[in-house]
C-alpha positions in Angstrom: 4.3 100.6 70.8 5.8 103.4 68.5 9.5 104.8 69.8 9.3 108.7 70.4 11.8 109.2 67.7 9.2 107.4 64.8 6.5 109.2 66.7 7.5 112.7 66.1 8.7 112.0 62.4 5.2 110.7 61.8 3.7 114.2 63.0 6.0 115.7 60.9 9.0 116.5 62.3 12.7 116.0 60.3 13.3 112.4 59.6 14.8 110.4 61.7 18.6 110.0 60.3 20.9 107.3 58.8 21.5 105.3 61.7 24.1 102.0 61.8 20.8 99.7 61.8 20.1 101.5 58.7 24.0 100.9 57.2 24.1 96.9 58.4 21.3 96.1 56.4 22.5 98.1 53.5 25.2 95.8 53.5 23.1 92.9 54.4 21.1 93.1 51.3 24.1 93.7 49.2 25.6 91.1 50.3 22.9 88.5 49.4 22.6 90.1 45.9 26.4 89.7 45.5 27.5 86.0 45.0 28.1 83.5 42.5 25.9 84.6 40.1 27.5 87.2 39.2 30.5 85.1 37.9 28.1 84.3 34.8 26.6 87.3 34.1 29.5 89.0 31.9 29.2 86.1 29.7 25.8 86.4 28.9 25.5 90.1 29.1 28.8 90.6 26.8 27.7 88.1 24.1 25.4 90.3 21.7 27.8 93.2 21.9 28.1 96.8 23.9 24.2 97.7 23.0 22.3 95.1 24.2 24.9 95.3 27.5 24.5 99.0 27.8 20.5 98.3 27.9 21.0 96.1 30.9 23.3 98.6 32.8 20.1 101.0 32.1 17.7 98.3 33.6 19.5 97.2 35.9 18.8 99.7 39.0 15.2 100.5 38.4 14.5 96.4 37.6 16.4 96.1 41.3 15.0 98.4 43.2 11.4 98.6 41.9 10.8 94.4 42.6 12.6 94.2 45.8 10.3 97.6 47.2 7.2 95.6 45.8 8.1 92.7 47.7 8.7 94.3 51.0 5.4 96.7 50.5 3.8 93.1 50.4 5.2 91.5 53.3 4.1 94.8 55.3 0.5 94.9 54.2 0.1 92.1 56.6 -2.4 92.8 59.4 -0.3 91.3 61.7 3.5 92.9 61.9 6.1 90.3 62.1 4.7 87.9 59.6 7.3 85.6 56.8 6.3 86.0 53.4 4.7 82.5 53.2 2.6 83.5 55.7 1.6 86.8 54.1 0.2 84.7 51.0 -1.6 82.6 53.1 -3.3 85.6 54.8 -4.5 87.4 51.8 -4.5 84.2 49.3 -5.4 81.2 51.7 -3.4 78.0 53.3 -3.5 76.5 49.6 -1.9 79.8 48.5 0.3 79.8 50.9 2.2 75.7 50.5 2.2 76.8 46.6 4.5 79.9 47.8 6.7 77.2 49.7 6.9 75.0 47.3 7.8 77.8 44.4 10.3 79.3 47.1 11.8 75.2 47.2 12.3 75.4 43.4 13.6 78.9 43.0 16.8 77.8 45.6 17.0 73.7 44.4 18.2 74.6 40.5 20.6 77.4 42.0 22.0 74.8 44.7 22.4 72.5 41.2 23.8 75.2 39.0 27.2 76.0 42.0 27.2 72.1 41.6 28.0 72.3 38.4 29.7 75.5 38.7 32.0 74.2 41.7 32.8 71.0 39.6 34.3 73.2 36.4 36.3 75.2 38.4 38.0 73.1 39.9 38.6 70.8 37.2 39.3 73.8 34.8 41.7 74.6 37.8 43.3 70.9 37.5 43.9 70.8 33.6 45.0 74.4 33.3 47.0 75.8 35.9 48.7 72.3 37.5 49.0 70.6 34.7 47.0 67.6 36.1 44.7 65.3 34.9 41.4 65.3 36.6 40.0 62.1 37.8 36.8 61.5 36.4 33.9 63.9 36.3 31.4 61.5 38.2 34.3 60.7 41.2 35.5 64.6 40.8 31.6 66.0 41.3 31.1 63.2 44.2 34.0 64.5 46.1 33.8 68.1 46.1 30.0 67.4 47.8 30.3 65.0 50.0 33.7 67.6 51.3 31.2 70.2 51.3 28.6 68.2 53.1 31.5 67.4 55.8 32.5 70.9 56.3 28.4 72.0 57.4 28.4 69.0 59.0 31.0 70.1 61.6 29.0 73.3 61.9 26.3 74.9 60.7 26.8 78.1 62.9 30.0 78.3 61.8 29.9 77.9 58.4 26.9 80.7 58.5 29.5 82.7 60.3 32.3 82.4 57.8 30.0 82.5 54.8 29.4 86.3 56.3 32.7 87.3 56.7 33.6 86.3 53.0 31.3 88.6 51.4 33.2 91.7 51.7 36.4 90.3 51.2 34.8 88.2 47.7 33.6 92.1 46.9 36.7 94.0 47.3 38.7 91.2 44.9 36.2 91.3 42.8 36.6 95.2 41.9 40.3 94.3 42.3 40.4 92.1 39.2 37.9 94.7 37.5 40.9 97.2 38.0 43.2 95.2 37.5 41.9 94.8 33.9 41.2 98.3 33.1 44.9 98.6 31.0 43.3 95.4 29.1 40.6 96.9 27.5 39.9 96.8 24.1 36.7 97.9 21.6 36.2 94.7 20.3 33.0 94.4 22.0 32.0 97.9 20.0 32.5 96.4 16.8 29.9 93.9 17.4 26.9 95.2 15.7 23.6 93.5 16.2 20.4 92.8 14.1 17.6 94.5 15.0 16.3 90.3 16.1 19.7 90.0 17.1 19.8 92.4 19.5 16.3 91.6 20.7 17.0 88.1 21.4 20.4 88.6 23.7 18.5 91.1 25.8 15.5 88.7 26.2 17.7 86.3 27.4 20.0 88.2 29.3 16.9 89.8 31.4 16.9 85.7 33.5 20.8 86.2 33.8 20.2 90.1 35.2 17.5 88.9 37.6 19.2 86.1 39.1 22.3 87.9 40.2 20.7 91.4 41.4 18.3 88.6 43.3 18.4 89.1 47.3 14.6 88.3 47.7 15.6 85.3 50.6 16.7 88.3 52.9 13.5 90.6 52.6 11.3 89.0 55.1 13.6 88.9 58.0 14.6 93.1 56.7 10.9 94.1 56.7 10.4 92.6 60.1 13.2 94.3 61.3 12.2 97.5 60.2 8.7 97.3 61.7 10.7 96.5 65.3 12.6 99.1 65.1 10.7 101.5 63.7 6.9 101.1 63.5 4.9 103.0 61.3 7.8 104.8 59.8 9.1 100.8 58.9 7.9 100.9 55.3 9.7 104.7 54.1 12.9 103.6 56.0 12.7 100.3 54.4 12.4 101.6 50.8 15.6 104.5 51.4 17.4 101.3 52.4 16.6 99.2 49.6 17.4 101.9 47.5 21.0 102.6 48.6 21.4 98.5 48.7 20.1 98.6 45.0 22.8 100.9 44.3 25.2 99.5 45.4 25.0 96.2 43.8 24.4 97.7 40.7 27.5 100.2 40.6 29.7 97.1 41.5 28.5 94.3 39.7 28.1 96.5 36.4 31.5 97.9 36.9 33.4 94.1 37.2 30.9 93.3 34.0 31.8 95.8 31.6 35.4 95.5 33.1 35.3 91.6 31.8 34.0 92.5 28.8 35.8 94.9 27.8 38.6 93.4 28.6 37.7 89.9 26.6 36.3 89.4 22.7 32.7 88.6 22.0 34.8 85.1 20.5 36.3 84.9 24.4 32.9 85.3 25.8 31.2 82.9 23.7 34.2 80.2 24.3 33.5 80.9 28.3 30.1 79.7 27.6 31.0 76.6 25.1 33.4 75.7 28.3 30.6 76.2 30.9 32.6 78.4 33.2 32.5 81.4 35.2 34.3 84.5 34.0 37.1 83.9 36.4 38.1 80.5 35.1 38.2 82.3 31.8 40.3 84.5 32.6 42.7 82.3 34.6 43.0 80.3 31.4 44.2 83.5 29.4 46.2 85.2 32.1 49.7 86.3 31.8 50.6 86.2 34.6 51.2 83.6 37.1 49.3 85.6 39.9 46.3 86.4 37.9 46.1 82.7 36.8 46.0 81.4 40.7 44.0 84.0 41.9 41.1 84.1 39.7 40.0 80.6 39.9 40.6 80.8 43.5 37.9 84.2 44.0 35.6 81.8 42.0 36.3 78.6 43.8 35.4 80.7 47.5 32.7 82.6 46.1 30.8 79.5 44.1 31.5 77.6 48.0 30.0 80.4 49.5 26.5 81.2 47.5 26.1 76.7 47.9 26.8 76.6 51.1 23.7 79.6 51.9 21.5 78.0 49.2 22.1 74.5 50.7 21.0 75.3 53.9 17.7 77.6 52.2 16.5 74.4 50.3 17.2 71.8 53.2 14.5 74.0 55.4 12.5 74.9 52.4 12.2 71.3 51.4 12.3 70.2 55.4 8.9 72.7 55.5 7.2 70.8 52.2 7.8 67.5 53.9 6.6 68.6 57.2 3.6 70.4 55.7 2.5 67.2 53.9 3.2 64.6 56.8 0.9 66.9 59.3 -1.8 67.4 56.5 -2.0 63.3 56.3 -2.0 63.8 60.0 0.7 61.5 60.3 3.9 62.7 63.6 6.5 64.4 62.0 10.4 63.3 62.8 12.5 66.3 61.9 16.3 64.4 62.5 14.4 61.9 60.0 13.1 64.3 57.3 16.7 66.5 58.1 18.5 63.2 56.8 16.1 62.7 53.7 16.3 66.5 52.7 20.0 65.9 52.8 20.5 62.7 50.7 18.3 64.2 48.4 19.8 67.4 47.7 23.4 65.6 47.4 22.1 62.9 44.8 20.5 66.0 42.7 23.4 68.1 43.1 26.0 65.3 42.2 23.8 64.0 39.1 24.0 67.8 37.8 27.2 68.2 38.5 28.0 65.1 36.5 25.9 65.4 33.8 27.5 69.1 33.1 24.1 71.2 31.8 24.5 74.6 30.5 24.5 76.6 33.8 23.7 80.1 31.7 21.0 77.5 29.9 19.6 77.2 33.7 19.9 80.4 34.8 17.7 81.2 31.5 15.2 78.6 31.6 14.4 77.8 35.3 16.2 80.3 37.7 15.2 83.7 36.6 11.9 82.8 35.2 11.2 81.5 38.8 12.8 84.4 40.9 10.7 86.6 38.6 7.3 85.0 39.2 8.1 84.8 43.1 9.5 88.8 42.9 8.3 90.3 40.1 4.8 89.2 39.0 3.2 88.5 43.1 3.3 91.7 44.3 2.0 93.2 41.3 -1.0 90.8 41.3 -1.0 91.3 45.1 -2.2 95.1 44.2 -5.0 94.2 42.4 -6.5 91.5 44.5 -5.4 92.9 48.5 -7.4 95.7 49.7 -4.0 96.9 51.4 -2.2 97.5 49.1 -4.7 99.1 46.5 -3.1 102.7 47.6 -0.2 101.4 45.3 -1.9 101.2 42.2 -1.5 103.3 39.3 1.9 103.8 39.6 4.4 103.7 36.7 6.7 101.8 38.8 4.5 98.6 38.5 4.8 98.5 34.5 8.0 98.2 34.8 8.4 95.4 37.5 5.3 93.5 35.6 7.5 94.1 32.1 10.7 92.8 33.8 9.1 90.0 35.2 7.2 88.6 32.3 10.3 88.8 29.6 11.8 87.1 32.3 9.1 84.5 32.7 8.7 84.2 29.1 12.5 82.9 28.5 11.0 79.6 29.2 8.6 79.9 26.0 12.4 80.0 24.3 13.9 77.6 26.1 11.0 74.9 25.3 10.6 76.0 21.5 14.3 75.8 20.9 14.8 71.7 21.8 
Protein backbone atom coordinates (compact mmCIF):
# COMPACT_ATOMS: atom_id res chain seq x y z
CA UNK A 1 0.00 0.00 0.00
CA UNK A 2 1.56 3.45 -0.94
CA UNK A 3 1.66 6.19 2.16
CA UNK A 4 -0.16 9.51 1.11
CA UNK A 5 3.02 11.37 1.40
CA UNK A 6 4.79 8.98 -1.70
CA UNK A 7 1.41 9.15 -3.30
CA UNK A 8 1.14 12.72 -3.90
CA UNK A 9 5.00 13.15 -4.83
CA UNK A 10 4.33 10.45 -7.50
CA UNK A 11 1.48 12.73 -8.99
CA UNK A 12 3.72 15.34 -8.89
CA UNK A 13 3.63 17.23 -6.07
CA UNK A 14 7.16 18.73 -4.19
CA UNK A 15 9.22 15.86 -3.03
CA UNK A 16 8.92 14.49 -0.02
CA UNK A 17 11.88 16.07 2.25
CA UNK A 18 15.07 14.85 4.00
CA UNK A 19 13.60 13.01 6.75
CA UNK A 20 15.84 11.25 9.88
CA UNK A 21 15.21 7.77 8.04
CA UNK A 22 16.83 9.36 5.18
CA UNK A 23 19.94 10.75 7.57
CA UNK A 24 20.41 7.13 9.57
CA UNK A 25 21.04 5.40 6.57
CA UNK A 26 23.33 8.10 5.27
CA UNK A 27 25.31 7.23 8.05
CA UNK A 28 24.65 3.60 7.84
CA UNK A 29 26.19 3.25 4.57
CA UNK A 30 29.10 5.44 5.45
CA UNK A 31 29.71 3.68 8.06
CA UNK A 32 30.13 0.25 6.28
CA UNK A 33 32.36 1.92 3.67
CA UNK A 34 34.57 3.34 6.51
CA UNK A 35 36.71 0.62 8.18
CA UNK A 36 39.94 -0.99 8.07
CA UNK A 37 40.49 -0.69 4.68
CA UNK A 38 41.06 2.35 4.60
CA UNK A 39 44.17 2.06 6.84
CA UNK A 40 46.00 0.60 3.55
CA UNK A 41 44.83 2.72 1.03
CA UNK A 42 47.38 5.79 1.50
CA UNK A 43 50.06 3.28 0.97
CA UNK A 44 49.08 2.14 -2.14
CA UNK A 45 47.51 5.25 -3.45
CA UNK A 46 50.75 7.46 -2.39
CA UNK A 47 53.32 5.14 -3.91
CA UNK A 48 53.45 6.31 -7.68
CA UNK A 49 53.38 9.95 -6.64
CA UNK A 50 50.62 13.02 -6.45
CA UNK A 51 49.31 12.18 -10.22
CA UNK A 52 48.36 8.82 -10.16
CA UNK A 53 46.74 9.77 -6.49
CA UNK A 54 45.06 12.87 -7.74
CA UNK A 55 43.44 10.46 -10.56
CA UNK A 56 41.92 8.33 -7.87
CA UNK A 57 40.56 11.41 -5.78
CA UNK A 58 38.85 12.10 -9.42
CA UNK A 59 37.41 8.48 -9.60
CA UNK A 60 36.80 8.05 -6.55
CA UNK A 61 33.05 9.58 -6.15
CA UNK A 62 31.68 8.71 -9.48
CA UNK A 63 33.35 4.86 -9.20
CA UNK A 64 31.27 5.02 -5.63
CA UNK A 65 28.30 6.16 -6.32
CA UNK A 66 27.68 4.93 -9.91
CA UNK A 67 28.27 0.81 -8.60
CA UNK A 68 26.47 1.05 -5.43
CA UNK A 69 23.15 2.89 -7.46
CA UNK A 70 23.58 -0.09 -10.04
CA UNK A 71 23.38 -2.55 -7.34
CA UNK A 72 20.43 -1.15 -5.57
CA UNK A 73 18.53 -0.46 -9.17
CA UNK A 74 19.17 -4.40 -9.27
CA UNK A 75 17.91 -5.48 -6.09
CA UNK A 76 14.60 -3.33 -6.89
CA UNK A 77 13.90 -4.75 -10.31
CA UNK A 78 12.63 -7.75 -8.37
CA UNK A 79 8.93 -8.50 -8.96
CA UNK A 80 8.53 -9.20 -5.63
CA UNK A 81 9.52 -6.08 -3.09
CA UNK A 82 11.50 -7.19 -0.16
CA UNK A 83 13.76 -9.71 -1.87
CA UNK A 84 17.93 -10.21 -0.70
CA UNK A 85 20.21 -9.93 -3.50
CA UNK A 86 20.83 -13.67 -3.68
CA UNK A 87 17.50 -14.08 -4.23
CA UNK A 88 17.19 -11.39 -6.98
CA UNK A 89 19.85 -13.52 -9.12
CA UNK A 90 18.07 -16.50 -8.66
CA UNK A 91 14.79 -14.80 -9.94
CA UNK A 92 16.15 -13.33 -13.10
CA UNK A 93 19.30 -15.92 -13.44
CA UNK A 94 17.93 -19.21 -11.94
CA UNK A 95 18.66 -21.30 -8.45
CA UNK A 96 22.13 -22.28 -10.13
CA UNK A 97 22.66 -18.46 -10.49
CA UNK A 98 21.68 -17.83 -7.49
CA UNK A 99 24.22 -20.55 -4.94
CA UNK A 100 27.09 -19.09 -7.41
CA UNK A 101 26.10 -15.40 -6.03
CA UNK A 102 26.44 -17.07 -2.41
CA UNK A 103 29.28 -18.58 -2.88
CA UNK A 104 31.06 -15.39 -4.70
CA UNK A 105 29.45 -13.27 -1.76
CA UNK A 106 31.50 -16.23 0.80
CA UNK A 107 34.82 -15.36 -1.03
CA UNK A 108 34.51 -11.63 -1.36
CA UNK A 109 34.19 -11.53 2.86
CA UNK A 110 36.68 -14.85 3.69
CA UNK A 111 40.11 -13.08 2.09
CA UNK A 112 39.05 -9.69 3.93
CA UNK A 113 38.30 -11.73 7.37
CA UNK A 114 42.21 -13.12 6.43
CA UNK A 115 43.75 -9.88 5.45
CA UNK A 116 42.49 -7.96 9.46
CA UNK A 117 44.12 -11.39 10.51
CA UNK A 118 47.10 -10.46 9.30
CA UNK A 119 46.47 -6.88 9.72
CA UNK A 120 45.49 -7.42 13.55
CA UNK A 121 48.72 -9.57 14.03
CA UNK A 122 51.26 -6.57 12.66
CA UNK A 123 49.84 -4.13 14.71
CA UNK A 124 50.07 -5.47 17.55
CA UNK A 125 53.35 -6.92 17.20
CA UNK A 126 54.68 -3.64 15.50
CA UNK A 127 53.01 -2.18 18.76
CA UNK A 128 55.19 -4.75 20.99
CA UNK A 129 58.78 -4.10 19.26
CA UNK A 130 58.30 -0.33 18.86
CA UNK A 131 56.50 1.50 21.37
CA UNK A 132 57.19 -1.00 24.64
CA UNK A 133 60.21 -2.03 23.93
CA UNK A 134 59.17 -5.77 24.11
CA UNK A 135 59.96 -8.72 22.36
CA UNK A 136 57.05 -10.43 20.79
CA UNK A 137 56.42 -13.99 21.36
CA UNK A 138 56.37 -15.83 18.33
CA UNK A 139 54.35 -14.95 15.23
CA UNK A 140 52.49 -18.49 15.15
CA UNK A 141 51.58 -18.24 19.29
CA UNK A 142 51.15 -14.18 18.76
CA UNK A 143 48.51 -14.77 15.67
CA UNK A 144 46.83 -17.82 17.73
CA UNK A 145 46.16 -15.60 20.61
CA UNK A 146 44.78 -12.52 19.29
CA UNK A 147 41.95 -15.01 17.56
CA UNK A 148 41.03 -17.28 19.77
CA UNK A 149 40.67 -13.60 22.31
CA UNK A 150 38.61 -12.44 19.50
CA UNK A 151 36.65 -15.60 19.21
CA UNK A 152 36.03 -15.27 23.15
CA UNK A 153 34.86 -11.86 23.06
CA UNK A 154 31.69 -12.87 20.18
CA UNK A 155 31.38 -15.72 22.04
CA UNK A 156 30.10 -13.84 25.13
CA UNK A 157 27.80 -12.01 22.76
CA UNK A 158 27.03 -11.60 19.46
CA UNK A 159 24.41 -8.84 20.06
CA UNK A 160 26.69 -7.08 21.89
CA UNK A 161 29.52 -7.02 20.02
CA UNK A 162 27.13 -5.91 16.94
CA UNK A 163 26.13 -3.24 19.28
CA UNK A 164 29.63 -1.93 20.15
CA UNK A 165 31.00 -2.54 16.68
CA UNK A 166 28.19 0.42 15.79
CA UNK A 167 28.97 2.72 18.29
CA UNK A 168 32.82 2.71 17.20
CA UNK A 169 32.26 3.87 13.81
CA UNK A 170 31.78 7.45 14.49
CA UNK A 171 34.15 7.74 17.10
CA UNK A 172 37.02 5.58 14.60
CA UNK A 173 35.85 8.58 11.95
CA UNK A 174 36.25 11.56 14.04
CA UNK A 175 40.05 10.28 15.11
CA UNK A 176 40.62 9.53 11.98
CA UNK A 177 40.27 13.25 10.59
CA UNK A 178 41.91 14.06 13.98
CA UNK A 179 45.24 12.54 13.03
CA UNK A 180 44.66 13.94 9.30
CA UNK A 181 44.70 17.39 11.08
CA UNK A 182 46.83 16.78 13.19
CA UNK A 183 49.41 16.23 10.30
CA UNK A 184 48.55 19.12 8.26
CA UNK A 185 51.80 21.28 9.87
CA UNK A 186 53.78 17.96 8.60
CA UNK A 187 53.32 18.28 5.09
CA UNK A 188 55.87 18.27 2.70
CA UNK A 189 56.14 18.13 -1.47
CA UNK A 190 58.08 15.22 -1.56
CA UNK A 191 55.32 13.31 -2.97
CA UNK A 192 55.25 16.13 -5.99
CA UNK A 193 58.65 15.51 -6.86
CA UNK A 194 57.85 11.99 -7.73
CA UNK A 195 57.39 12.04 -11.48
CA UNK A 196 56.14 8.93 -13.19
CA UNK A 197 56.56 7.20 -16.55
CA UNK A 198 53.99 7.29 -18.74
CA UNK A 199 53.99 2.86 -17.80
CA UNK A 200 54.79 4.00 -14.49
CA UNK A 201 52.08 5.88 -13.87
CA UNK A 202 49.74 3.46 -15.73
CA UNK A 203 50.65 0.64 -13.62
CA UNK A 204 50.20 2.28 -9.89
CA UNK A 205 46.69 3.40 -10.99
CA UNK A 206 45.83 -0.14 -12.28
CA UNK A 207 46.70 -1.45 -9.24
CA UNK A 208 45.47 1.10 -6.95
CA UNK A 209 41.80 0.81 -8.70
CA UNK A 210 41.46 -3.00 -6.23
CA UNK A 211 42.85 -0.83 -3.30
CA UNK A 212 40.04 2.15 -4.15
CA UNK A 213 37.28 -0.42 -4.55
CA UNK A 214 37.79 -2.32 -1.43
CA UNK A 215 37.71 0.60 0.92
CA UNK A 216 34.74 2.75 -0.76
CA UNK A 217 33.03 -0.99 -0.62
CA UNK A 218 29.61 -1.02 1.50
CA UNK A 219 27.83 -3.44 -0.98
CA UNK A 220 26.94 -6.02 2.33
CA UNK A 221 24.55 -3.16 3.51
CA UNK A 222 22.54 -2.44 0.22
CA UNK A 223 20.05 -5.19 0.37
CA UNK A 224 18.76 -4.64 3.80
CA UNK A 225 18.79 -0.25 2.52
CA UNK A 226 16.82 -1.05 -0.67
CA UNK A 227 14.30 -3.05 1.38
CA UNK A 228 14.04 -0.41 3.64
CA UNK A 229 13.36 2.08 1.26
CA UNK A 230 10.59 0.13 -0.59
CA UNK A 231 8.81 -0.11 3.24
CA UNK A 232 8.90 3.12 3.72
CA UNK A 233 8.41 4.56 0.68
CA UNK A 234 7.00 2.48 -2.18
CA UNK A 235 7.27 3.52 -5.56
CA UNK A 236 9.15 6.65 -4.70
CA UNK A 237 11.89 3.73 -2.94
CA UNK A 238 14.27 3.74 -5.82
CA UNK A 239 14.78 8.06 -6.40
CA UNK A 240 15.03 8.35 -2.47
CA UNK A 241 17.38 5.50 -2.53
CA UNK A 242 19.81 7.02 -5.14
CA UNK A 243 19.73 10.86 -3.28
CA UNK A 244 20.82 8.77 -0.26
CA UNK A 245 23.49 6.84 -1.79
CA UNK A 246 24.61 9.87 -3.23
CA UNK A 247 25.11 11.94 -0.08
CA UNK A 248 26.61 8.50 1.61
CA UNK A 249 29.08 8.48 -1.52
CA UNK A 250 30.06 11.82 -0.55
CA UNK A 251 30.76 11.51 2.34
CA UNK A 252 33.08 8.69 2.43
CA UNK A 253 34.89 10.09 -0.25
CA UNK A 254 35.49 13.70 1.29
CA UNK A 255 36.78 11.87 4.45
CA UNK A 256 38.68 9.09 3.43
CA UNK A 257 40.41 11.25 0.53
CA UNK A 258 41.11 13.96 3.01
CA UNK A 259 43.04 11.40 5.87
CA UNK A 260 44.80 9.95 2.41
CA UNK A 261 46.40 12.87 0.97
CA UNK A 262 46.87 14.07 4.67
CA UNK A 263 49.19 10.70 5.13
CA UNK A 264 50.80 11.31 2.10
CA UNK A 265 51.57 14.27 2.26
CA UNK A 266 52.75 14.16 5.26
CA UNK A 267 55.14 10.93 4.61
CA UNK A 268 57.87 10.27 1.49
CA UNK A 269 57.14 8.10 -1.38
CA UNK A 270 60.50 6.04 0.52
CA UNK A 271 58.03 6.10 3.83
CA UNK A 272 55.17 4.78 1.95
CA UNK A 273 57.03 2.17 0.20
CA UNK A 274 58.80 1.04 3.69
CA UNK A 275 54.91 0.84 5.12
CA UNK A 276 54.38 -1.66 2.48
CA UNK A 277 57.89 -3.76 2.85
CA UNK A 278 56.65 -3.83 6.75
CA UNK A 279 53.10 -4.91 5.86
CA UNK A 280 51.34 -2.43 7.98
CA UNK A 281 48.62 0.00 8.06
CA UNK A 282 49.44 3.69 7.81
CA UNK A 283 48.81 4.14 11.47
CA UNK A 284 51.58 1.77 12.55
CA UNK A 285 53.74 3.74 10.30
CA UNK A 286 53.28 6.60 11.65
CA UNK A 287 53.46 5.45 15.29
CA UNK A 288 56.87 4.19 14.36
CA UNK A 289 57.95 7.80 13.15
CA UNK A 290 56.08 9.94 15.69
CA UNK A 291 57.55 12.46 17.89
CA UNK A 292 55.73 12.44 20.15
CA UNK A 293 54.80 10.15 22.83
CA UNK A 294 50.95 10.69 22.26
CA UNK A 295 50.91 10.27 18.60
CA UNK A 296 53.06 7.12 19.01
CA UNK A 297 50.20 5.40 21.50
CA UNK A 298 47.47 6.71 19.77
CA UNK A 299 47.86 5.75 16.31
CA UNK A 300 48.47 2.09 16.69
CA UNK A 301 45.67 2.10 19.14
CA UNK A 302 42.86 3.84 16.20
CA UNK A 303 44.28 0.90 14.13
CA UNK A 304 44.19 -1.79 16.62
CA UNK A 305 40.10 -0.81 17.33
CA UNK A 306 39.39 -0.16 13.89
CA UNK A 307 41.19 -3.48 12.32
CA UNK A 308 38.96 -5.37 15.54
CA UNK A 309 36.03 -3.76 14.39
CA UNK A 310 35.82 -4.33 10.35
CA UNK A 311 36.93 -8.50 11.67
CA UNK A 312 34.58 -8.71 13.99
CA UNK A 313 31.56 -7.56 11.13
CA UNK A 314 33.27 -9.62 8.48
CA UNK A 315 33.46 -12.68 10.84
CA UNK A 316 30.15 -12.84 11.57
CA UNK A 317 29.22 -12.03 7.35
CA UNK A 318 31.34 -15.18 6.34
CA UNK A 319 30.13 -17.52 9.26
CA UNK A 320 26.41 -17.09 7.75
CA UNK A 321 27.63 -16.86 4.32
CA UNK A 322 29.51 -20.05 4.61
CA UNK A 323 26.66 -21.42 7.26
CA UNK A 324 24.23 -20.77 3.95
CA UNK A 325 26.81 -22.79 1.38
CA UNK A 326 26.84 -25.70 3.83
CA UNK A 327 23.13 -25.61 4.36
CA UNK A 328 22.39 -25.21 0.70
CA UNK A 329 24.52 -28.32 -0.20
CA UNK A 330 23.26 -30.65 2.80
CA UNK A 331 19.45 -29.98 1.74
CA UNK A 332 20.31 -30.42 -2.05
CA UNK A 333 21.81 -34.09 -1.03
CA UNK A 334 18.60 -34.11 0.82
CA UNK A 335 20.39 -34.94 3.86
CA UNK A 336 18.70 -32.89 7.73
CA UNK A 337 20.62 -29.99 8.38
CA UNK A 338 22.08 -29.27 12.04
CA UNK A 339 22.75 -25.54 12.24
CA UNK A 340 24.60 -25.65 16.16
CA UNK A 341 26.68 -28.34 14.10
CA UNK A 342 27.48 -26.50 10.86
CA UNK A 343 27.74 -23.05 13.33
CA UNK A 344 30.68 -24.98 15.03
CA UNK A 345 32.42 -26.18 11.61
CA UNK A 346 31.97 -22.60 10.02
CA UNK A 347 33.80 -21.44 13.06
CA UNK A 348 36.86 -23.81 13.36
CA UNK A 349 37.18 -23.21 9.89
CA UNK A 350 37.37 -19.66 9.67
CA UNK A 351 39.83 -19.58 12.85
CA UNK A 352 42.40 -22.21 11.25
CA UNK A 353 42.29 -19.90 7.87
CA UNK A 354 42.60 -16.85 9.64
CA UNK A 355 45.47 -18.04 12.02
CA UNK A 356 47.45 -19.83 9.03
CA UNK A 357 47.23 -16.16 7.25
CA UNK A 358 48.08 -14.47 10.02
CA UNK A 359 51.11 -16.64 10.50
CA UNK A 360 52.23 -16.97 7.28
CA UNK A 361 52.33 -12.92 6.90
CA UNK A 362 51.17 -12.43 2.94
CA UNK A 363 51.22 -9.06 1.45
CA UNK A 364 47.82 -7.67 2.65
CA UNK A 365 47.95 -4.73 -0.20
CA UNK A 366 49.11 -7.98 -2.49
CA UNK A 367 45.44 -9.36 -1.37
CA UNK A 368 43.59 -6.50 -1.57
CA UNK A 369 45.05 -6.35 -5.30
CA UNK A 370 44.66 -9.82 -6.34
CA UNK A 371 41.53 -11.34 -4.67
CA UNK A 372 39.52 -8.62 -2.78
CA UNK A 373 38.88 -5.92 -5.21
CA UNK A 374 38.78 -8.02 -8.20
CA UNK A 375 36.03 -9.97 -6.36
CA UNK A 376 33.97 -6.90 -4.89
CA UNK A 377 34.16 -5.64 -8.42
CA UNK A 378 32.68 -8.65 -10.18
CA UNK A 379 29.84 -8.92 -7.42
CA UNK A 380 29.34 -4.78 -7.71
CA UNK A 381 30.54 -3.60 -10.69
CA UNK A 382 30.27 -5.98 -13.57
CA UNK A 383 26.46 -7.87 -12.33
CA UNK A 384 24.38 -5.07 -12.59
CA UNK A 385 25.74 -4.04 -15.78
CA UNK A 386 25.23 -7.53 -17.35
CA UNK A 387 21.89 -7.50 -15.37
CA UNK A 388 20.87 -4.59 -17.97
CA UNK A 389 21.31 -6.39 -20.81
CA UNK A 390 19.86 -9.72 -20.03
CA UNK A 391 16.57 -8.46 -17.39
CA UNK A 392 13.76 -7.07 -19.11
CA UNK A 393 13.43 -4.65 -15.96
CA UNK A 394 15.98 -3.06 -16.02
CA UNK A 395 16.44 -2.42 -19.91
CA UNK A 396 14.96 1.35 -19.15
CA UNK A 397 18.63 1.76 -17.77
CA UNK A 398 20.48 1.15 -20.74
CA UNK A 399 22.34 3.61 -22.78
CA UNK A 400 23.48 5.49 -20.14
CA UNK A 401 27.04 6.91 -19.83
CA UNK A 402 26.99 5.95 -16.23
CA UNK A 403 27.35 2.25 -17.14
CA UNK A 404 30.82 2.73 -19.06
CA UNK A 405 32.09 3.91 -16.28
CA UNK A 406 31.05 1.27 -13.67
CA UNK A 407 31.83 -1.58 -16.46
CA UNK A 408 35.51 0.39 -16.92
CA UNK A 409 35.97 0.44 -13.11
CA UNK A 410 35.09 -2.94 -12.69
CA UNK A 411 37.05 -4.65 -15.33
CA UNK A 412 40.63 -2.75 -14.47
CA UNK A 413 39.73 -3.96 -11.25
CA UNK A 414 39.06 -7.47 -12.31
CA UNK A 415 41.88 -7.48 -14.51
CA UNK A 416 44.54 -6.89 -11.50
CA UNK A 417 44.43 -10.55 -11.25
CA UNK A 418 45.88 -11.03 -14.95
CA UNK A 419 48.94 -8.95 -13.04
CA UNK A 420 49.04 -10.67 -10.10
CA UNK A 421 49.27 -14.28 -11.95
CA UNK A 422 51.83 -13.05 -14.70
CA UNK A 423 54.06 -11.42 -12.11
CA UNK A 424 54.92 -14.93 -9.96
Amino acid sequence: MVSVSTETTRLGNPPIPWSMHDTTWMLGLFGTAIGAGVLFLPINAGLGGFWPLAVMALLAFPMTYLAHRGLCRFILSSSKPGSDITEVVEEHFGATAGKLITLLYFFTILPILLIYGVGLTNTVQSFMLNQLGMTPPPRILLSLGLILGLMAVIKLGEQMVVKVMSWLVYPFVLVLLGIAVYLLPGWNTAVMNEVPTVGGFSLTLWLSIPALVFSFNHSPAISRFVVAQQQKYGVEAESRAERIEKYAAVMMVLVVMFFVFSCVFSLTPADLAAAKQQNVSILSYLANKADTPFMAFLTPAVAFVAITKSFFGHYLGAREGLNGLIAQHLRGQGKAVNMKAINSFSALFMVAAVWVAATLNPSILGMIESLCGPIIAALLFIMPMYAIRKVPAMRKYAGQPGNVVVLFIGAVAMSAIVYSLLSL
